[in-house]
C-alpha positions in Angstrom: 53.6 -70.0 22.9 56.8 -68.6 21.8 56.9 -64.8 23.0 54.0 -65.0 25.6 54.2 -63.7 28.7 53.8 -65.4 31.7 50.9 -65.2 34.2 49.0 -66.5 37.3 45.4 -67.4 38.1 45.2 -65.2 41.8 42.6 -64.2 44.0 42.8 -60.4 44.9 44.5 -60.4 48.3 46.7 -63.2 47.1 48.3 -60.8 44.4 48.8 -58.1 46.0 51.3 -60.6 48.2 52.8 -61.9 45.0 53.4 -57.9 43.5 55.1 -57.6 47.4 56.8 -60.8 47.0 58.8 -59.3 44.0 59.2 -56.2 45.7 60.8 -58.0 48.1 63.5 -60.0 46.7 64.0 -56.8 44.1 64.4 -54.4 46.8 65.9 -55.1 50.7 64.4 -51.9 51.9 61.1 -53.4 51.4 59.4 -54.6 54.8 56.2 -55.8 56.0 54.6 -55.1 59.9 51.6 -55.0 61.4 48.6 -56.3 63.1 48.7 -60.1 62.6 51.1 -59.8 59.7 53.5 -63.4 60.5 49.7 -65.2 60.2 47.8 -63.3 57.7 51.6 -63.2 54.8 53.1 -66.3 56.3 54.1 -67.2 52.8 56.4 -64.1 53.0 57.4 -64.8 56.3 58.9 -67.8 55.2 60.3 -67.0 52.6 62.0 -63.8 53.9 62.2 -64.0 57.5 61.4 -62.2 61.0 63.3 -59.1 60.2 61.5 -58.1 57.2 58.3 -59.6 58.1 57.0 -58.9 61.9 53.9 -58.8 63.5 53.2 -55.7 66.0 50.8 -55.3 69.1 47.4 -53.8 68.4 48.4 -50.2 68.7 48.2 -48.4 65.0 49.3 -45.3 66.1 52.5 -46.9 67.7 53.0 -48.9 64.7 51.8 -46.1 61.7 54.2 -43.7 63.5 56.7 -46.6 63.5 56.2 -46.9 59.7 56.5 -43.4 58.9 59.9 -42.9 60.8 61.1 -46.2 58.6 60.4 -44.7 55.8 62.0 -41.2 56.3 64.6 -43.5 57.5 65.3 -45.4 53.7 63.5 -48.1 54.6 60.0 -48.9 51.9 57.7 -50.3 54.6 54.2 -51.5 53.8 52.4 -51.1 57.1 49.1 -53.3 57.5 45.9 -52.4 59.7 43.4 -55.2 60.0 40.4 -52.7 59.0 40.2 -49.4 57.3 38.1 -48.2 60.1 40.7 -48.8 62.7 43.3 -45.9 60.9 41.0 -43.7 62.9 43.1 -44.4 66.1 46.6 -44.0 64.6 45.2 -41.3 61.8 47.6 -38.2 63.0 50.7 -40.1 61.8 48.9 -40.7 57.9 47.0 -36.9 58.5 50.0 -34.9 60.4 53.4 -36.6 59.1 53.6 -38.9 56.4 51.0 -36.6 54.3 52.9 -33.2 55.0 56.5 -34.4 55.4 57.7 -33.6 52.0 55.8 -30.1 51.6 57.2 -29.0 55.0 61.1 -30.1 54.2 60.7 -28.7 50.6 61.4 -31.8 49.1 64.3 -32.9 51.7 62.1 -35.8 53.3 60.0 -38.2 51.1 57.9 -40.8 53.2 57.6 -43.7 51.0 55.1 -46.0 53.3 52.3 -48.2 51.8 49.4 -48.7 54.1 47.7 -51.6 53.5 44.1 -52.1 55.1 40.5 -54.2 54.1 37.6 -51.9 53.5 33.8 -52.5 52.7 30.7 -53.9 53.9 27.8 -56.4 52.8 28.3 -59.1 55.8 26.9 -58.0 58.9 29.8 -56.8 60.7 28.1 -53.6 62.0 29.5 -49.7 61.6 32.9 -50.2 63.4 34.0 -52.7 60.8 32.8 -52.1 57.3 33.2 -48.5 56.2 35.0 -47.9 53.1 36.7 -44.0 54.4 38.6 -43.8 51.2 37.1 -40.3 50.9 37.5 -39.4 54.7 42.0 -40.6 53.5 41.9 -38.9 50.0 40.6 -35.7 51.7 44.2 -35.6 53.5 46.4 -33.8 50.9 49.7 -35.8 49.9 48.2 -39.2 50.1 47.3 -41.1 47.5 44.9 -43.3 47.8 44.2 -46.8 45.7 40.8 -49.2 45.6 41.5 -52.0 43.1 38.9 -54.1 41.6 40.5 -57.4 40.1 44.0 -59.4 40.9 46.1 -57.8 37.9 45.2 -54.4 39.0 46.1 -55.5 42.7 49.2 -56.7 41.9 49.9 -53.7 39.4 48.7 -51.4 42.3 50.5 -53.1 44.8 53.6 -52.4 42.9 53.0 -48.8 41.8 52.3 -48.3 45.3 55.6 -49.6 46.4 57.8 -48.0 43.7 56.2 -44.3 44.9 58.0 -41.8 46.6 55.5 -40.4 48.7 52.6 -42.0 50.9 50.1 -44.4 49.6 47.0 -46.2 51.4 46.0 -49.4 49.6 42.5 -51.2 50.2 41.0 -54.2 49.0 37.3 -54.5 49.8 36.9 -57.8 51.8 34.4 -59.2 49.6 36.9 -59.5 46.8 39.4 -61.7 49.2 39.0 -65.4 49.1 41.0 -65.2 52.4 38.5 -62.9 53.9 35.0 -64.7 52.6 36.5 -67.8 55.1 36.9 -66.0 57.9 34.0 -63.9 57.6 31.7 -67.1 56.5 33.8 -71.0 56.3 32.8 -73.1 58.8 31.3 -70.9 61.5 28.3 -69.2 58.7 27.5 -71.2 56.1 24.3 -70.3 56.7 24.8 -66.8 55.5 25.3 -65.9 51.8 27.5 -62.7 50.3 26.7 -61.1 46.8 30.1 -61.8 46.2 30.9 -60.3 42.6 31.1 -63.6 40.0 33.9 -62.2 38.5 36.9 -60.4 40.0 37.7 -62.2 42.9 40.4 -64.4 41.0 41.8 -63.4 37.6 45.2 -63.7 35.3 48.3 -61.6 36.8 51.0 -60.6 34.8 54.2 -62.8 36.1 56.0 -60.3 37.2 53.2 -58.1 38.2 52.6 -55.0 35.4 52.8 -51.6 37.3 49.4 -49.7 36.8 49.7 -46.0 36.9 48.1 -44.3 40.1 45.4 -42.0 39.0 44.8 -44.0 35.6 41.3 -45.0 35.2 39.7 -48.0 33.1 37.3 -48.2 30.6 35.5 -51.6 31.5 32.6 -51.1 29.1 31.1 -48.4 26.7 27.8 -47.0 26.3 26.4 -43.9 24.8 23.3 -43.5 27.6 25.2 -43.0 30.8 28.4 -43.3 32.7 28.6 -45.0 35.8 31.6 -44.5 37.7 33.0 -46.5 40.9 35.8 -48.5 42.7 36.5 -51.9 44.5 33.2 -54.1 44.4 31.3 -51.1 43.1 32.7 -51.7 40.0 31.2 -54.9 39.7 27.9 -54.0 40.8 28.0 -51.4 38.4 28.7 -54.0 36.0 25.8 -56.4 36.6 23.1 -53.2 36.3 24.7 -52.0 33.2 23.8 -55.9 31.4 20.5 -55.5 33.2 20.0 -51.6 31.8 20.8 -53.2 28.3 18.7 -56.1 28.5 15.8 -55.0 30.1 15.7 -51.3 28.9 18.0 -50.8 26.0 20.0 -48.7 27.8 23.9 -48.9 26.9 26.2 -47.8 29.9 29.7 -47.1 29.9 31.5 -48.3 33.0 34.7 -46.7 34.4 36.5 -48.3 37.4 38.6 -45.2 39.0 41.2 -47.4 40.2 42.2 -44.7 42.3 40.2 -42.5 44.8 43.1 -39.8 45.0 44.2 -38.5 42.6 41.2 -38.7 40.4 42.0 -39.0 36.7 40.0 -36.5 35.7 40.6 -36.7 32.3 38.6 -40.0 32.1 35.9 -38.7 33.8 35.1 -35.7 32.5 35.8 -37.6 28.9 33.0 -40.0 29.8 30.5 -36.7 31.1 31.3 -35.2 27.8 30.3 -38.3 26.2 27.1 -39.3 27.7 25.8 -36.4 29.5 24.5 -38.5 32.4 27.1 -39.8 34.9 26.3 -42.0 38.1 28.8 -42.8 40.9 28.4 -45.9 42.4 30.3 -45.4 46.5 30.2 -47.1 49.1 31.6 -44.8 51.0 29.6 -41.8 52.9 27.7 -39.6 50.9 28.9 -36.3 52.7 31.8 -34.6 51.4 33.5 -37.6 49.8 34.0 -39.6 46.4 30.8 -38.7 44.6 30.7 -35.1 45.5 34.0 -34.3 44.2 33.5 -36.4 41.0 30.1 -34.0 41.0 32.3 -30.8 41.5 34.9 -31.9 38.8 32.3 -32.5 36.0 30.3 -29.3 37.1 34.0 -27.2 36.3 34.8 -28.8 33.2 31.3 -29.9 31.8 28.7 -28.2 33.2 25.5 -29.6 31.2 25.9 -33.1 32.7 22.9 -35.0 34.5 24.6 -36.1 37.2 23.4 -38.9 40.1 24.9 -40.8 42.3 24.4 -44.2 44.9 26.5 -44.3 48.1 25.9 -44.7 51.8 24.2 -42.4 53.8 24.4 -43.5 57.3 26.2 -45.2 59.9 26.0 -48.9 58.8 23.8 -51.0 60.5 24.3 -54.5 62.4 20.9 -56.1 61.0 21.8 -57.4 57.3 18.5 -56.7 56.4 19.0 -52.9 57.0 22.4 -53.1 56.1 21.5 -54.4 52.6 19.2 -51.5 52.4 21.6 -48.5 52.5 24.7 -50.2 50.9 25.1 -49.8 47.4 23.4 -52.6 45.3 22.9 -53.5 41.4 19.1 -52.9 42.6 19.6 -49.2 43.4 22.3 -48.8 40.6 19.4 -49.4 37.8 17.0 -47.2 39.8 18.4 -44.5 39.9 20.0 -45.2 36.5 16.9 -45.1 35.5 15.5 -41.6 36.7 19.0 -40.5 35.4 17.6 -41.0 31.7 14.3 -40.4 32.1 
């Protein structure tokens, strides 16, 4: 069709590699390292080479720290750790440099670094490998901090994150990665089953990838009863209890995927309180001092009469699925306590 603008049917993890793919042949500065990284992008390795596309020993501090002096530097490196959970070991160089560099210089040094990492749970991989911690990284002032839920906003992400001129941490829960589902099930698990979103995991991207503002959340469905609020695969769980609320109890739910964790677009959200009076927040992450407490302070400063609930994790995750499907955010718990939210 005359006028039309291209596009490509992607999995999630597979467009954020196409927006870095552009980025890449748009922009020399832009390099890729990190754990694994000539195995896990080999389609970029190919394409652009061992200098721009290394792998790195399993040491995150040596190789955040690495990043961050790249970036001061001119380079535009996107730095990639395996698991969220494992920025704990290299955290001083996110927590002590690349988030304070550019208040301490007054605006002399910018450290533009994208850290890529996976995040989430619902597969039996115990505590030390499926936290979420996007709260634990937006709590650090100067980072921003990104949780997409689909492939165009992964690419559009991807490339926001790229063009920015200070630090931004980028993570893509593994249940949204076709890449990830095989290693975590294929051959060696077919015995176990994921509630792996039905939608989401592959969508239309914009070719070339459409930059999507940081801190610019989306309306993904209205309703007058309720707001539920989330990121990642949360949106989607939100998602499926929202159909439920409306065809089991003629309850009509507006949905809002945050897109980012840091910073919050608070305009959305507090439109959405306004509008409803009842907001849920649907986190994965810890329930102490993260995500759905500061959405809960934000409303309670602009809109105090608001209802206000919220689903998250609120313990160390366990190994057992069983257990682990217990305290992990589900559609099941969304309509509950959706539910006791209007009543």
């Amino acid at each position: 069709m005359t006028g039309a603008r291209r596009g490509r049917e992607l999995g999630l993890g597979e467009a954020g590699d196409f927006a870095i793919e552009h980025a890449m042949a748009d922009d020399p500065r832009v390099i890729v390292f990190g754990e694994d990284v000539p195995m896990i992008r080999r389609n970029l390795l190919v394409r652009f080479g061992p200098n721009r596309v290394r792998g790195t020993p399993i040491s995150e501090s040596a190789f955040l720290g690495a990043g961050v002096g790249a970036a001061m530097a001119g380079l535009r490196p996107i730095v990639e750790v395996m698991l969220v959970d494992f920025l704990a070991v290299g955290l001083s160089a996110l927590q002590n440099e690349a988030g304070k560099l550019e208040t301490f210089s007054g605006g002399r040094w910018k450290v533009p670094i994208v850290v890529r990492a996976t995040c989430g749970g619902g597969y039996g991989d115990a505590g030390q490998h499926e936290q979420a911690l996007w709260g634990l990284l937006a709590g650090i002032p100067g980072l921003s901090v990104v949780v997409p839920s689909n492939p165009a906003d992964a690419a559009g992400l991807m490339r926001a994150a790229i063009e920015a001129e200070g630090p931004v941490v980028y993570l893509e829960h593994k249940l949204l990665s076709a890449m990830w589902l095989e290693w975590l099930a294929g051959s060696r698990r077919r015995n176990v089953t994921f509630d792996v979103p039905p939608a989401g995991a592959t969508g239309m991207v914009p070719d070339p990838p459409e930059v999507v503002p940081i801190g610019k959340a989306r309306v993904c469905r209205e309703g007058a009863d309720l707001a539920i609020m989330s990121v990642g695969v949360g949106v989607h769980r939100s998602l499926a209890a929202a159909e439920r609320l409306a065809a089991t109890h003629h309850l009509e739910a507006t949905v809002i995927d945050l897109r980012t964790v840091t910073p919050l677009d608070v305009a959305a959200i507090c439109r959405a309180a306004a509008q409803t009076r009842r907001v849920l927040v649907v986190d994965e992450d810890f329930i102490a001092f993260g995500l759905s407490g500061e959405i809960a302070a934000v409303i309670a400063e602009a809109e105090p009469v608001v209802r206000f609930a919220r689903v998250a994790t609120e313990q160390t995750i366990p190994y057992a699925r069983a257990l682990e499907a217990a305290i992990l955010p589900s559609a099941e718990r969304i309509v509950a306590r959706s539910l006791a939210l209007c009543a």
